[in-house]
KESE-253810 format. One record per atom (N, C-alpha, C, O): x, y, z. Coordinates in steps of 0.1 Angstrom, whole numbers, plus 5000, padded with zeros to 4 digits. Layout:
N
XYZ ...
This chain:
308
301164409145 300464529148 300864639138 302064629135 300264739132 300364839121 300764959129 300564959141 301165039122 302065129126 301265229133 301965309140 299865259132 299765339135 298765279147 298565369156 298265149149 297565109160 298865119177 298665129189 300065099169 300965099180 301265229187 301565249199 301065349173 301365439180 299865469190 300065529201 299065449186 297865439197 298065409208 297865479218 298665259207 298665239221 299465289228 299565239239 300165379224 301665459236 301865579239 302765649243 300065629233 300065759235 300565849254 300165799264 301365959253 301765979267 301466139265 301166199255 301766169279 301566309284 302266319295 302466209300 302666439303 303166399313 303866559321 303166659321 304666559325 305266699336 306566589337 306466489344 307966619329 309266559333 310166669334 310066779328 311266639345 312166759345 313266789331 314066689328 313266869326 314866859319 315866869328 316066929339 316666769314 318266729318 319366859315 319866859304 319666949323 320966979323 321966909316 322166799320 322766959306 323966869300 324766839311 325366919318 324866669312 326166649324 325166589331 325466489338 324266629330 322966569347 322866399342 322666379330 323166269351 322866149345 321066149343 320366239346 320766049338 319266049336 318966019353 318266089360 319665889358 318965869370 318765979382 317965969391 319766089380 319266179388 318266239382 318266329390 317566259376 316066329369 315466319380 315766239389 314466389379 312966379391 312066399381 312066499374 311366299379 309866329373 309066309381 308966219389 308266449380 307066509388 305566479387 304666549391 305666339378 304366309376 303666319363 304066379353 303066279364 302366249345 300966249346 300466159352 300066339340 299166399337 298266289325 298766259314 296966229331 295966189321 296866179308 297866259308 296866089294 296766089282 296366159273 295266109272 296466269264 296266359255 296666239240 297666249232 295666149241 296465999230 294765969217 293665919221 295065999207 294165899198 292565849205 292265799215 292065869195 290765819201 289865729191 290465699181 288665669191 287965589177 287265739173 287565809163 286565759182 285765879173 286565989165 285866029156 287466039166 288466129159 288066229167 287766329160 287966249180 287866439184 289166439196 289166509205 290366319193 291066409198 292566419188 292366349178 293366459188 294366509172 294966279175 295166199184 294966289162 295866169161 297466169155 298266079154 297366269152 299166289152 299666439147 300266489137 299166509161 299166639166 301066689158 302066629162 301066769152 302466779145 302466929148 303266959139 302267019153 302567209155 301667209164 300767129165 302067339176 300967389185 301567519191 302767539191 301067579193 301067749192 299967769209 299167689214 300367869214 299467919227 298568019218 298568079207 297867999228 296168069220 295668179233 295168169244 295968289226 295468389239 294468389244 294268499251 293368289245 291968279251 292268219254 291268159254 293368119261 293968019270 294067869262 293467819253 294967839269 295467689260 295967719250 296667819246 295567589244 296967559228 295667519217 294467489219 296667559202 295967519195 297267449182 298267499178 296567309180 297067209175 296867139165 295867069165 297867149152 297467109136 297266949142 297466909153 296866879128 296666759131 296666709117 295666659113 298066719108 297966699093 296766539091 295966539082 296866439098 296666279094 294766299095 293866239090 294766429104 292566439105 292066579096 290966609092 293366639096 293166759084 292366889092 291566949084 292466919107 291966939114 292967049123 294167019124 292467159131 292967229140 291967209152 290767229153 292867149160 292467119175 292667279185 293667349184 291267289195 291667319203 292167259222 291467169227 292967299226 292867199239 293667359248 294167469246 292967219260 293367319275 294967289278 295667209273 295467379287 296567339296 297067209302 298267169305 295467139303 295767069311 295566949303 295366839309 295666969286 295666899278 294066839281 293966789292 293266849274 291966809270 291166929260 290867049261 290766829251 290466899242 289066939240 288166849241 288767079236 287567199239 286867169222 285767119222 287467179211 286967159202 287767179191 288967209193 287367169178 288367159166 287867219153 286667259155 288167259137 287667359130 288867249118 289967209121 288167239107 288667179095 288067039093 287566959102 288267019078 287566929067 288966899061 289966969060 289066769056 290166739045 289366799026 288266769021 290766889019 290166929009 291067019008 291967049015 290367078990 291167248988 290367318987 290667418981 289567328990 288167458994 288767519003 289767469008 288167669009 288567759014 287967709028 286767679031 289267709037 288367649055 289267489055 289967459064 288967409043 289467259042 291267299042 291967389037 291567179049 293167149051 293467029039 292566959035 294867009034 295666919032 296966949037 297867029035 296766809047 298066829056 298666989060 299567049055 297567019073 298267099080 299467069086 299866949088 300067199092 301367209099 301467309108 301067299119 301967389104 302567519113 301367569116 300267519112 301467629121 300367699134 300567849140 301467839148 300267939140 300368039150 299468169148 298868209138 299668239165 298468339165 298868459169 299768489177 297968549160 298768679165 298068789178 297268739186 298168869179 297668959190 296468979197 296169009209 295468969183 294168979182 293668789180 292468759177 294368729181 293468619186 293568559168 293968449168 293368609159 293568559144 294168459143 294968459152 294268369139 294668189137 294968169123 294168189114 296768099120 297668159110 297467999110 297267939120 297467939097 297667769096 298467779079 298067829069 299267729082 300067649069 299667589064 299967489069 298967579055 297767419052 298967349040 298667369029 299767299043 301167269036 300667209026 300167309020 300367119021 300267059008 299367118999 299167068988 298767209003 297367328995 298467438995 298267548990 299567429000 300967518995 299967668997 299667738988 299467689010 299167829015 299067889027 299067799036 298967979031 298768009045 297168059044 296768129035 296468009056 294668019062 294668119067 295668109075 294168209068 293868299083 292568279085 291768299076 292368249097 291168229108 290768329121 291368329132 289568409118 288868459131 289168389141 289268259139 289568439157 289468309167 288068229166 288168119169 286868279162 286268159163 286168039150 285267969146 286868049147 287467929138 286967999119 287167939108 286568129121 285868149109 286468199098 286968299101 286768179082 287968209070 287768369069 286668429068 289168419071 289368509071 289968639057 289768749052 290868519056 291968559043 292568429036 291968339042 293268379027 294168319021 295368369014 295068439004 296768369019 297868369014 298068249004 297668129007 298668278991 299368198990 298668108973 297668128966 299568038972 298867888961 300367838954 301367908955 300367758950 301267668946 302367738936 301867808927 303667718938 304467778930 305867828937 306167808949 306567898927 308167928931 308468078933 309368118940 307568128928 307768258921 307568328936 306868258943 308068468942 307768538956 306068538956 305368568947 305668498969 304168498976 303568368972 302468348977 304268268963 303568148965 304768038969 305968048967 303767928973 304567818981 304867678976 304367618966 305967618985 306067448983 306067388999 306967379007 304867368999 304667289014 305267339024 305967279031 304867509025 305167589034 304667519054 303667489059 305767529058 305567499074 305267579082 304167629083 306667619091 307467669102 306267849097 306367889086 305667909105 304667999110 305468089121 306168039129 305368229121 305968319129 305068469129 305368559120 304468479135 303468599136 304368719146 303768739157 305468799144 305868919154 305569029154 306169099162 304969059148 303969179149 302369219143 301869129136 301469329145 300569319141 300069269124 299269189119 301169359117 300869279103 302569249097 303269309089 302769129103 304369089098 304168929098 303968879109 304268869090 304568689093 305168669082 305268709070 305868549091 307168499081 307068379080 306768319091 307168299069 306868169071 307868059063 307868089051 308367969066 309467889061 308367849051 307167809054 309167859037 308767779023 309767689018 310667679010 308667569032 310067469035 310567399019 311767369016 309467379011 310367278995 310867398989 311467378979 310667548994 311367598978 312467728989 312567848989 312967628995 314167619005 314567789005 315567839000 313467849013 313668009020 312468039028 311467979030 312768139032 312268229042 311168359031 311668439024 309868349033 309468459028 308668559036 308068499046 308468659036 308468759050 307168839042 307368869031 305868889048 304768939046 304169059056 303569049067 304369189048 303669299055 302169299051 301869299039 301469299059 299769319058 299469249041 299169309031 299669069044 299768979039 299969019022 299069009014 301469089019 301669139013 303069089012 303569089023 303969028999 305469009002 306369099000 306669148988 306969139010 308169219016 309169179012 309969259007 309469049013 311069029014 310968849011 309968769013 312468799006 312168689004 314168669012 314968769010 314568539019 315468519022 315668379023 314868289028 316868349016 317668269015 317268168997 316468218990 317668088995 317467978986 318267838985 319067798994 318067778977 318767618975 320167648976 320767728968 320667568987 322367548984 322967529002 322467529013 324167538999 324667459009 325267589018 325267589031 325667689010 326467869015 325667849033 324967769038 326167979036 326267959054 324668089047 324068099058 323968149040 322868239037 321868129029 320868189024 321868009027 320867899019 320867829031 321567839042 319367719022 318867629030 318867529021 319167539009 318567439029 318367289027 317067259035 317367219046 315767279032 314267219036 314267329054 314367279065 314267449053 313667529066 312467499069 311467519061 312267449083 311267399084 310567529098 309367539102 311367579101 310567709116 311467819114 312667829114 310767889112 311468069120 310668139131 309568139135 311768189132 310768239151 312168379147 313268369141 311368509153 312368599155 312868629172 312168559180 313668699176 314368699190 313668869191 313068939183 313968879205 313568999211 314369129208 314069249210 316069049198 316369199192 316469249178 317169339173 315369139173 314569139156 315869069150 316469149144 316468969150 317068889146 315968749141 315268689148 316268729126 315368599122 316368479124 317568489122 315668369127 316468249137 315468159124 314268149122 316568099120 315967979107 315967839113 317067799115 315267749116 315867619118 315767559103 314767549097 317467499098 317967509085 317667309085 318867259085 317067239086 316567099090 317866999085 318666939092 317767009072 318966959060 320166959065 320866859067 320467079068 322067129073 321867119090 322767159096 321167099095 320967069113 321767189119 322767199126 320567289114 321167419116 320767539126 319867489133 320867609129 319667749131 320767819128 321867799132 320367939118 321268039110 320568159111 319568179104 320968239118 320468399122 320768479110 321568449101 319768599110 319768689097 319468809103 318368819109 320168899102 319269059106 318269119101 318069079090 317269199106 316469239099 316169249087 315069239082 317569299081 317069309064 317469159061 318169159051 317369089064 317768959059 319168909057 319368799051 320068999061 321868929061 322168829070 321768839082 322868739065 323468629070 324368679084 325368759084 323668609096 324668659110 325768549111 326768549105 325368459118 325868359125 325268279121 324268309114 325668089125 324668009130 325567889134 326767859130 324767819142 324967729149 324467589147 323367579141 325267449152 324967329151 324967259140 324767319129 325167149140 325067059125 324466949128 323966919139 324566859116 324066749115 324666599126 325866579128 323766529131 324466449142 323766399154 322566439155 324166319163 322966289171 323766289185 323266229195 325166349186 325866399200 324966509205 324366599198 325166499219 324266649225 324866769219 326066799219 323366859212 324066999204 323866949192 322967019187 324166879185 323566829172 322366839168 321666909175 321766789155 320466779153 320166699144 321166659137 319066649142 318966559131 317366569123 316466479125 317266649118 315866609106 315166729119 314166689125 315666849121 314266889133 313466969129 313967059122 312266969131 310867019123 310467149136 309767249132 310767149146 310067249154 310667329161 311567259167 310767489166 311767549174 310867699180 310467789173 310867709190 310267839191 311067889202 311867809207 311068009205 311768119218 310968119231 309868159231 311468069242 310768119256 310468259263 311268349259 309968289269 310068389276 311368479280 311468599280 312368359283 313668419284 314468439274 315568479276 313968409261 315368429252 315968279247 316468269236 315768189255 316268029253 315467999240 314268039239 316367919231 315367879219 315567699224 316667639227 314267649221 314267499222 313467409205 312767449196 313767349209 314467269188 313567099196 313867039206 312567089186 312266949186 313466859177 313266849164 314466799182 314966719173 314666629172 314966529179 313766629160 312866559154 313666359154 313266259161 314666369144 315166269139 316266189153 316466069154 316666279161 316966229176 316366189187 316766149198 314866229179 313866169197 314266299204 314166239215 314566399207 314766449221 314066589216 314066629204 313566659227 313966849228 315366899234 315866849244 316066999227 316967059233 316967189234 316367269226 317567229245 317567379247 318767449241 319667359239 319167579238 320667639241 320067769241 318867789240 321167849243 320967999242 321168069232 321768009223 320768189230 320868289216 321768279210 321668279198 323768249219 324668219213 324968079209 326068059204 324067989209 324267889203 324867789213 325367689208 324867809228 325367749238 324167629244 323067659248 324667509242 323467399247 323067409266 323867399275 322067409265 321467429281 320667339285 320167369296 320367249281 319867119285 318967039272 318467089262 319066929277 318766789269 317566709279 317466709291 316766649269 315466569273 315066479265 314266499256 315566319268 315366249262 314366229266 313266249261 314966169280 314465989288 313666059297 313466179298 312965939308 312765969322 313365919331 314465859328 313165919340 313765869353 313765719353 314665659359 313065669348 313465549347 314265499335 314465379332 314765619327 315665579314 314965529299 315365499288 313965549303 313065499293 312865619285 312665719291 312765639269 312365789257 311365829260 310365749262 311365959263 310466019265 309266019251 308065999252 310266039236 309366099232 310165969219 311065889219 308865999209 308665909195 309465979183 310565949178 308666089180 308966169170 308666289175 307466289173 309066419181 308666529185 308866609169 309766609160 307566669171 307966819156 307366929160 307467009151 306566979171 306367129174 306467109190 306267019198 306767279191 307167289204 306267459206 306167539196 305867489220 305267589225 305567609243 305467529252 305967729243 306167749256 304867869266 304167969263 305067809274 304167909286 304167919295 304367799298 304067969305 304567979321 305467889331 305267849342 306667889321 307667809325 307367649319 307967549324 306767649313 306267489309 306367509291 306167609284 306667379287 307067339277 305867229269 305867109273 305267269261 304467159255 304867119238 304967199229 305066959238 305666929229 304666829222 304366719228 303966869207 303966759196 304466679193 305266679183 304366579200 305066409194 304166319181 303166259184 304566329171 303566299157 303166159161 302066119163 304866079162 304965989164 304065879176 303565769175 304165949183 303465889199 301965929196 301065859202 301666049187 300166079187 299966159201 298866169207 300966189204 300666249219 301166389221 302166429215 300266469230 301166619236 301366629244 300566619253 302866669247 303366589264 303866729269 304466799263 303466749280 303966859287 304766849299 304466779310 305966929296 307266939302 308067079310 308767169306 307267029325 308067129337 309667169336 310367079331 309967239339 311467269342 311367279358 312367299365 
């Protein structure tokens, strides 16, 4: 069987409790599992859904680098409709990624390998282009990880040319970090998300990191390394902030989501289910919303959503 008919067949979805660190798997309660959000023949549903972002006209909206396509879908995972072409024309994707929306409904896409950022009317229509291939401040190398925190502010991990570049009214402001190993560099940043007290939160992928920066971009703190003990991380591509403050990390290269707190304190783990069996294949984006957790599994081709 080919690798990718297999992941067909295992596409999942579902409502699982997270694990508290310490909780065994068998005490888990899974609450049920919701229809398949899995691969289709016709292509209208994502086949290896990799970013998803909440969409203030309700639901999610979901890159799909392998169809070159932005999906839209419900809550209840099923999908409404979708907007992209494979290509470098203006509107056309190569290998999207990151994803996110800002206040007014505007639709931010990383089109990673066209090394730019799209802006999109909510109804799917080209708006602007950031961006084009290169090193130099305002252009990219297979820019990801998307963060829209204010009306005209986005920051976007320029995951190959290993920093953080920061955009006022799609204009570059500020550029942070570069190549190297120092506790203020990266090694391949793949998400930034800022916190509620304007602190920038890096997930550093290379170094199995998240490394805080203050506003003007100084090196705070940071937390975790490379590894696959609970708290660790391995290769993780996705991380966003909840409602409360908790940041949760697709660890990509561990199979699992994990939670911790702003101080870098782990608060639960989510492999398995209740019957011990992986939840997840390859998770690389994560989005939160009324206490629920929905997660991009590339691998599984699936978007699995997860109760607390």
């Amino acid at each position: 069987m080919k690798r990718r008919d297999f992941i067909k067949s295992i596409g999942l979805a579902g409502a699982i409790s997270i694990l508290p660190r310490g909780t065994s798997t068998a005490s888990a309660k899974k609450r049920g599992y919701s229809p398949s959000l899995q691969p289709n023949s016709d292509k209208t549903n994502p086949n290896m859904p990799f970013a998803l972002c909440s969409n203030p006209s309700g639901g999610f909206l979901v890159t799909d680098p392998s169809l070159y396509r932005v999906f839209r879908i419900t809550g209840a995972l099923e999908v409404t409709g979708s907007f992209g072409s494979p290509g470098s024309a203006p509107s056309s994707f190569n290998y999207p990624k990151g994803i996110a929306v800002d206040g007014e409904g505007r639709i931010y896409v990383a089109d990673s390998n066209n090394c730019r950022i799209q802006i999109f009317e909510p109804s799917g229509d080209l708006l602007k282009i950031v961006g084009g291939v290169g090193s130099i401040g305002g252009l990219f190398a297979t820019p990801q990880g998307l963060c829209i925190d204010s009306p005209d502010r986005m920051l976007v991990a320029d995951t190959r040319n290993h920093r953080i570049q920061v955009f006022h009214s799609f204009e570059l402001a500020a550029v942070i970090g570069e190549l190297g190993d120092a506790e203020n560099q990266f090694r391949l940043p793949t998400a930034v998300q800022v916190s509620p007290d304007g602190e920038i939160l890096v997930l550093d992928s290379k170094h199995g990191q998240v490394k805080f920066f203050d506003k003007d971009g100084n090196f705070k703190r940071s937390f975790s390394r490379v590894g696959n003990e609970a708290g660790m991380l391995n290769a993780p591509q996705g991380m966003v902030l909840d409602s409360n403050g908790a940041i949760l990390i697709a660890d990509t290269g561990n199979h699992r989501v994990q939670k911790f707190d702003l101080k870098g304190s782990l608060l639960a783990v989510l492999e398995f289910d209740a019957s011990g069996l992986p939840i997840f294949l390859s998770p690389t984006g994560i989005s939160a919303k009324e206490g629920s957790y929905y997660v991009a599994d590339s691998g599984r081709g699936a978007v699995i959503k997860v109760s607390m």
